[in-house]
C-alpha positions as CSV (number, residue, x, y, z in Angstrom):
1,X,0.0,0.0,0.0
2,X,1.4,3.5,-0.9
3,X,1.7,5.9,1.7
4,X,-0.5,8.0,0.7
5,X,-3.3,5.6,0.9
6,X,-2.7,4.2,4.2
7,X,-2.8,7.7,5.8
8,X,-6.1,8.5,4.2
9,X,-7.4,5.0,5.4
10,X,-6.4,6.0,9.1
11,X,-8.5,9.5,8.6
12,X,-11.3,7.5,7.5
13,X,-11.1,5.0,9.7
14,X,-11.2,7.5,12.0
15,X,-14.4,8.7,11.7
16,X,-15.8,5.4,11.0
17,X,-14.5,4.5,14.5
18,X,-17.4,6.8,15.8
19,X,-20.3,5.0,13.4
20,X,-22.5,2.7,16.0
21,X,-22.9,5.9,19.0
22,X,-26.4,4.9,19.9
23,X,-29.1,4.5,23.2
24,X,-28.6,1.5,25.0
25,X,-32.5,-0.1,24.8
26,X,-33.8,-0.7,28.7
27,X,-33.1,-4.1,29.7
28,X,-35.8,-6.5,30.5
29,X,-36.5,-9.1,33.0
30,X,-35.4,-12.3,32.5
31,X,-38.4,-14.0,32.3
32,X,-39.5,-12.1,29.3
33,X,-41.6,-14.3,26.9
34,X,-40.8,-14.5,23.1
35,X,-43.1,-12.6,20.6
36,X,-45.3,-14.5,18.1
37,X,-44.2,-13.7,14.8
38,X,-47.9,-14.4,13.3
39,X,-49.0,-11.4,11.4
40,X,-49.8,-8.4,13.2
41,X,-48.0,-9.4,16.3
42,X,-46.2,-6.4,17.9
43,X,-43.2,-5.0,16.6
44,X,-43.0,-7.5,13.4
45,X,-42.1,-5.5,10.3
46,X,-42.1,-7.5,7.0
47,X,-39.3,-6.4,4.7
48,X,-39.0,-7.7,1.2
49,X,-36.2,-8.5,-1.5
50,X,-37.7,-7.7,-4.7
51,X,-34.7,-8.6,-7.3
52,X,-32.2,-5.3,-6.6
53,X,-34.9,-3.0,-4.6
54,X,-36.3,-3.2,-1.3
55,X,-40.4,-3.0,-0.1
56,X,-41.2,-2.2,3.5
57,X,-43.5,0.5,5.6
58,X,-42.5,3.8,5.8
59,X,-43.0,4.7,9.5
60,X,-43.2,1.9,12.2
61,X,-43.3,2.4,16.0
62,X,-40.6,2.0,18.4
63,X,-39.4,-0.5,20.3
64,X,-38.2,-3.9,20.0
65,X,-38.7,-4.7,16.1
66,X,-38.5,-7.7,14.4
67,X,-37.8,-7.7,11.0
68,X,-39.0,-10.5,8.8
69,X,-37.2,-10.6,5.8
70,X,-38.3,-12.4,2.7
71,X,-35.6,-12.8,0.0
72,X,-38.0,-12.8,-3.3
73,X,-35.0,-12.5,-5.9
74,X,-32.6,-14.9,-7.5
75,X,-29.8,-12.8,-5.5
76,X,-28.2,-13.2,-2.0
77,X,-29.5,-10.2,-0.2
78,X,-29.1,-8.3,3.6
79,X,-30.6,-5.5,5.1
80,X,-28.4,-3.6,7.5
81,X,-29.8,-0.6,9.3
82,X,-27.9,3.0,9.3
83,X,-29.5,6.2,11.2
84,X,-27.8,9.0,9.0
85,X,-27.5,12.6,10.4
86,X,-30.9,14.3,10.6
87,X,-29.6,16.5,7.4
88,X,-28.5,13.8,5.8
89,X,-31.6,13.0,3.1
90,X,-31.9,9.4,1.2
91,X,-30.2,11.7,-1.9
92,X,-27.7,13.0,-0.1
93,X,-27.1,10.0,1.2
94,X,-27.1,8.1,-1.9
95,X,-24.8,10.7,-4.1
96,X,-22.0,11.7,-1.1
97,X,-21.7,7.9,0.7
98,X,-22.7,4.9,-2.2
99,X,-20.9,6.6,-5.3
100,X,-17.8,6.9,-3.7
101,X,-17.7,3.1,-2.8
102,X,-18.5,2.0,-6.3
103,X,-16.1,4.7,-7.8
104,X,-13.6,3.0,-5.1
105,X,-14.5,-0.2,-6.2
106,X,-13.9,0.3,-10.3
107,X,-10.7,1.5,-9.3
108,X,-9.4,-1.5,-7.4
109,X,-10.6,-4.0,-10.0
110,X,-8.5,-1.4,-12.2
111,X,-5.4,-1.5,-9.5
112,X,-5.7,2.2,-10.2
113,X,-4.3,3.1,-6.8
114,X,-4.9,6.9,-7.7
115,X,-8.1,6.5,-8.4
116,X,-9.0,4.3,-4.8
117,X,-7.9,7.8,-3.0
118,X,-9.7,9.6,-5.2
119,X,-12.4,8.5,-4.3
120,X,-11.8,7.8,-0.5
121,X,-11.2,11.1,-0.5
122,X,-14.9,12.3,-1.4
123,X,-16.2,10.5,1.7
124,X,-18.6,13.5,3.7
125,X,-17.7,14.6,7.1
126,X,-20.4,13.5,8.3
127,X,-19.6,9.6,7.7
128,X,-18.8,9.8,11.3
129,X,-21.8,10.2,12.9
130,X,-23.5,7.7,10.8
131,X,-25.2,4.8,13.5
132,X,-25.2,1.5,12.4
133,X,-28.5,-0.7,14.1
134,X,-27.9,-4.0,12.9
135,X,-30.7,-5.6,10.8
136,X,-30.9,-8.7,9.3
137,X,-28.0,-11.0,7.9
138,X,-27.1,-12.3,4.5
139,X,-29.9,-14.6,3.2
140,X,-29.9,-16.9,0.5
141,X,-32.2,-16.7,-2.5
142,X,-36.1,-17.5,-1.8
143,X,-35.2,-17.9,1.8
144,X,-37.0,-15.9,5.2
145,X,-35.0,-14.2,7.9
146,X,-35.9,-12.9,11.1
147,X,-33.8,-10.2,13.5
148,X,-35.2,-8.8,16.3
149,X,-33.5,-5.4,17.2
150,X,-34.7,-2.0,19.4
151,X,-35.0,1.0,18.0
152,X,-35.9,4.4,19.1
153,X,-37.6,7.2,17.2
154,X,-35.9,8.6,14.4
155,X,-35.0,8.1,10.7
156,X,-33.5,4.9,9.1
157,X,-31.8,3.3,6.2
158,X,-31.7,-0.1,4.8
159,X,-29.3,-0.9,2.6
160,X,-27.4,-4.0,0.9
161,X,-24.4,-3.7,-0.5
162,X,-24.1,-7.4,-1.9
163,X,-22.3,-7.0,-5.3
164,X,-23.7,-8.0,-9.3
165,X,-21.6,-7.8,-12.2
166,X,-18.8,-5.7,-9.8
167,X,-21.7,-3.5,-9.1
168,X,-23.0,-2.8,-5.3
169,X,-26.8,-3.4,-5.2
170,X,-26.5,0.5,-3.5
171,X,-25.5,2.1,-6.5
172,X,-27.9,4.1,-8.5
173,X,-28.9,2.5,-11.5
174,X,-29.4,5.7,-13.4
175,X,-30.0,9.5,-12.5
176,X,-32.5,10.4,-9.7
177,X,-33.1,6.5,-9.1
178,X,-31.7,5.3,-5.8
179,X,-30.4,1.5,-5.3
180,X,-31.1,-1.1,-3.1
181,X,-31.6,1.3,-0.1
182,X,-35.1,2.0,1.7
183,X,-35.8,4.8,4.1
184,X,-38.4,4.8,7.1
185,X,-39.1,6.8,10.3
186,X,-39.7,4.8,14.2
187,X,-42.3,7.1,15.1
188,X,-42.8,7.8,19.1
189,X,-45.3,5.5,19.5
190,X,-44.4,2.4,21.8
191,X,-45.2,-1.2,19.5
192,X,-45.5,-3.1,23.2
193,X,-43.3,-5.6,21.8
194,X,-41.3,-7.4,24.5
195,X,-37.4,-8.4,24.3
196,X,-37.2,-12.3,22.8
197,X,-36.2,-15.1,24.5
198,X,-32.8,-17.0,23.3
199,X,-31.9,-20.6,23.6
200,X,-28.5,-19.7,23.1
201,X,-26.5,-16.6,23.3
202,X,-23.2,-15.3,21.7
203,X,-20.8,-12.8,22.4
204,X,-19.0,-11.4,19.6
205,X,-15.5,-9.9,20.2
206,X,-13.3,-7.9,18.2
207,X,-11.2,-11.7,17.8
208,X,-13.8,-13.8,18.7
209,X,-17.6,-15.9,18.9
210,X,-17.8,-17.2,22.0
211,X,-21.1,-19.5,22.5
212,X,-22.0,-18.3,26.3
213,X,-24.6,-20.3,26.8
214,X,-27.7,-22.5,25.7
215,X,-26.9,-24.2,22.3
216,X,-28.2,-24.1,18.6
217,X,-30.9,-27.1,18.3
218,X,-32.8,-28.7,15.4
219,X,-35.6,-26.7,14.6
220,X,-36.3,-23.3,15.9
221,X,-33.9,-21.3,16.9
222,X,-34.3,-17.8,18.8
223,X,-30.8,-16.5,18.7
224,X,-29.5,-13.7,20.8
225,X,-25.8,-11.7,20.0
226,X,-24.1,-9.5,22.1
227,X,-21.5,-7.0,21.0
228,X,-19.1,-7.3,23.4
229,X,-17.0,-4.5,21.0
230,X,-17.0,-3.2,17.6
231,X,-14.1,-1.8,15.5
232,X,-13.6,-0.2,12.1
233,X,-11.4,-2.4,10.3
234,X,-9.5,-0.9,6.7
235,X,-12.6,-2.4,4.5
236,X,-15.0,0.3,6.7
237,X,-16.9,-2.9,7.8
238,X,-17.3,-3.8,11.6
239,X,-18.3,-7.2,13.5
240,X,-21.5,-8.8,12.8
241,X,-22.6,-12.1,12.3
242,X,-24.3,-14.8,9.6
243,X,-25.2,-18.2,9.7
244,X,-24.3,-20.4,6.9
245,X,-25.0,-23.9,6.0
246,X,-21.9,-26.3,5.1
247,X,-22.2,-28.7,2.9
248,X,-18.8,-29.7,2.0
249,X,-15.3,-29.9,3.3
250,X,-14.3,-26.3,1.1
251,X,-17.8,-24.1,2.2
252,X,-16.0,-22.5,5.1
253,X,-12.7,-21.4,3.2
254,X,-15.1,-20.3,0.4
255,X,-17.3,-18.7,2.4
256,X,-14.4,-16.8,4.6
257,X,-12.8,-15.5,0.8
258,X,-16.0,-14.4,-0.3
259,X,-16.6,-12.1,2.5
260,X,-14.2,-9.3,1.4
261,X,-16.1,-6.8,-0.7
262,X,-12.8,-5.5,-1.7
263,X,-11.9,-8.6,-4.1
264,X,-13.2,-8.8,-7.3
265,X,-15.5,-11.9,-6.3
266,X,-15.8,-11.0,-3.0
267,X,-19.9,-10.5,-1.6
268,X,-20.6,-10.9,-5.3
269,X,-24.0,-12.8,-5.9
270,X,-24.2,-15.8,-5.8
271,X,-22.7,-16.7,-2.7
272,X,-20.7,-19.9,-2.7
273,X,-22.9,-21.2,0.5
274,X,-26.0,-20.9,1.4
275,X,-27.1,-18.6,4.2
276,X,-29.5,-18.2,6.5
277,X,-29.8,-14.6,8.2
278,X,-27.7,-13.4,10.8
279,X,-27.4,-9.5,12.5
280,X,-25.7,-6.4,11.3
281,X,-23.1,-4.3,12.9
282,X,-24.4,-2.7,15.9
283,X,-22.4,-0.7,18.6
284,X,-20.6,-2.2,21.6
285,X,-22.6,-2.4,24.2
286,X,-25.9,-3.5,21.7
287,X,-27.3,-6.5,21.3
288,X,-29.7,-7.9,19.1
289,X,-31.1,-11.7,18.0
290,X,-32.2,-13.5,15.0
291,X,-34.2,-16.5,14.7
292,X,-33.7,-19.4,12.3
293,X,-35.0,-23.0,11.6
294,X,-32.1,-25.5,11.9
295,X,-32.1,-29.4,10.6
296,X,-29.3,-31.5,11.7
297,X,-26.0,-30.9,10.4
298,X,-23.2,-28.8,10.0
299,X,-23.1,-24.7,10.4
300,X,-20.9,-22.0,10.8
301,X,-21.2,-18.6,12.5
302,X,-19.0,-15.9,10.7
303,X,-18.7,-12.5,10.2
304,X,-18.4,-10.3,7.1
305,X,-14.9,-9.0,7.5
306,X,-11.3,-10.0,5.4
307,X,-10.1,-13.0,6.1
308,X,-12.5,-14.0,9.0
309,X,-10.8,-17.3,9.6
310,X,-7.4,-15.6,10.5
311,X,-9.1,-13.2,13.0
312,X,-10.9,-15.6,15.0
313,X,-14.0,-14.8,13.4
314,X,-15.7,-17.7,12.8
315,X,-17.6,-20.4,15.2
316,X,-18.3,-23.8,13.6
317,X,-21.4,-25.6,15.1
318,X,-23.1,-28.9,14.7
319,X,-26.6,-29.5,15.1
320,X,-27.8,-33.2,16.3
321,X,-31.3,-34.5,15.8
322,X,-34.0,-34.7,17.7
């Protein structure tokens, strides 16, 4: 890396390093019951992957929200949650933050150097106060996930940046279009939802899933991660966590290359497992769950950062029947 490069990385890490700054939700006793999530039960939001565009409500009231999200397209899709500045509209938002990354993606399939600063370079001052709420985890094509997260009042963004062709699903496809980014406002109003209830629960570290306790069983699954810390690491991505399926002796090496946006094949659709939801970078401090429906067999817990395998960032599991 020239030196140019690696001192405007640091700046930018920087302010990334604040991205996450949020309330910590009130805590609940531990008896808390799980929340049905039958239609119209509280706090259950239904998000939808509709080929390279997202469909969801445009105001929903606070509290603990679960997010059921149905992957309709022939693409691996997530749906991380970012609370922007309260300047910061979906336009601005779209023009000063996702054009960048794709201009700094052409130029590292290019190994144009120049042109990777260039466009790092662009990056708004205002990246750094840019709060990152988790959301759901990579899905596979046809498949339903389902993360349970709290939010306060404000205004939100969902976005997946899964690549096509070398193109992030974020990127405009054309002027005045947006990509695959949805806005929406937690409005004061309480949903009564409770907290879930886990039957296992993982601490993620800046080097590590720990399983704490409980364990992942055959069938359902309520799932329950907290973020013991965060960092901003030099591809802007943080800890977080999806659950993939293995189905062969090379999935997990695959699926640990693949997670580096920053390759030319890396988060490009399709994915080279098959996976099944997960939860989004959140601050340290957070925590969040997701649920999932497990048959017996092999897993793996990893996050979407470089070379996950060398930083500890990836829990194999095995499920048993019944």
């Amino acid at each position: 890396m020239l030196p140019g490069r690696r001192l405007l990385l640091i700046s930018v890490l920087v302010l990334l390093s604040a991205c996450g700054r949020e309330t910590v939700p009130p805590q609940v006793a531990a008896d808390s019951s799980p929340q049905s999530a039958s239609s119209g039960a509280p706090g259950l939001v239904t998000i939808r992957a509709v080929g390279m565009s997202f469909q969801g409500p445009e105001t929903i009231p606070a509290g603990w929200t679960t997010f059921r999200f149905e992957n309709t397209s022939a693409m691996v899709h997530f749906a991380m949650i970012d609370r922007p500045p309260a300047q910061v509209d979906l336009q601005t938002f779209d023009e000063q933050l996702m054009a960048p990354f794709q201009l700094a993606m052409d130029a590292m399939n290019a190994n144009d150097e120049a042109a990777v600063n260039a466009a790092y370079a662009t990056f708004p001052a205002w990246v750094g106060d840019l709060e990152r709420h988790g959301g759901p985890g990579l899905l596979s094509a046809g498949l339903v996930g389902q993360t349970t997260v709290f939010l306060a009042p404000g205004r939100y963004v969902l976005e997946c940046y899964v690549k096509t062709d070398g193109v992030f699903h974020t990127t405009s496809p054309g002027n005045g279009q947006l990509g695959m980014v949805l806005e929406f406002t937690v409005t004061s109003e309480d949903n009564g939802a409770l907290e879930p209830r886990a039957n296992a629960r993982f601490t993620l570290s800046n080097s590590g899933i720990t399983l704490e306790e409980g364990a992942l069983r055959a069938g359902s699954n309520t799932i329950r991660v907290d973020f013991a810390e965060q960092q901003a690491l030099p591809s802007f991505v943080g800890n977080d966590i999806h659950l993939l399926q293995l189905s062969g002796p090379r999935d997990l090496q695959a699926a640990a290359e693949w997670m580096d946006w920053r390759t030319p094949d890396g988060l490009q659709s399709p994915s080279p497992v098959r996976f099944l939801g997960g939860i989004q970078d959140m601050a340290a401090g957070r925590h969040g769950y997701f649920s999932v429906d497990l048959e017996p067999g092999d897993y793996a817990l990893m996050a979407e950062v470089p070379e996950p395998l060398g930083m500890g960032l990836v829990l194999p599991v095995s499920v048993s029947g019944p």
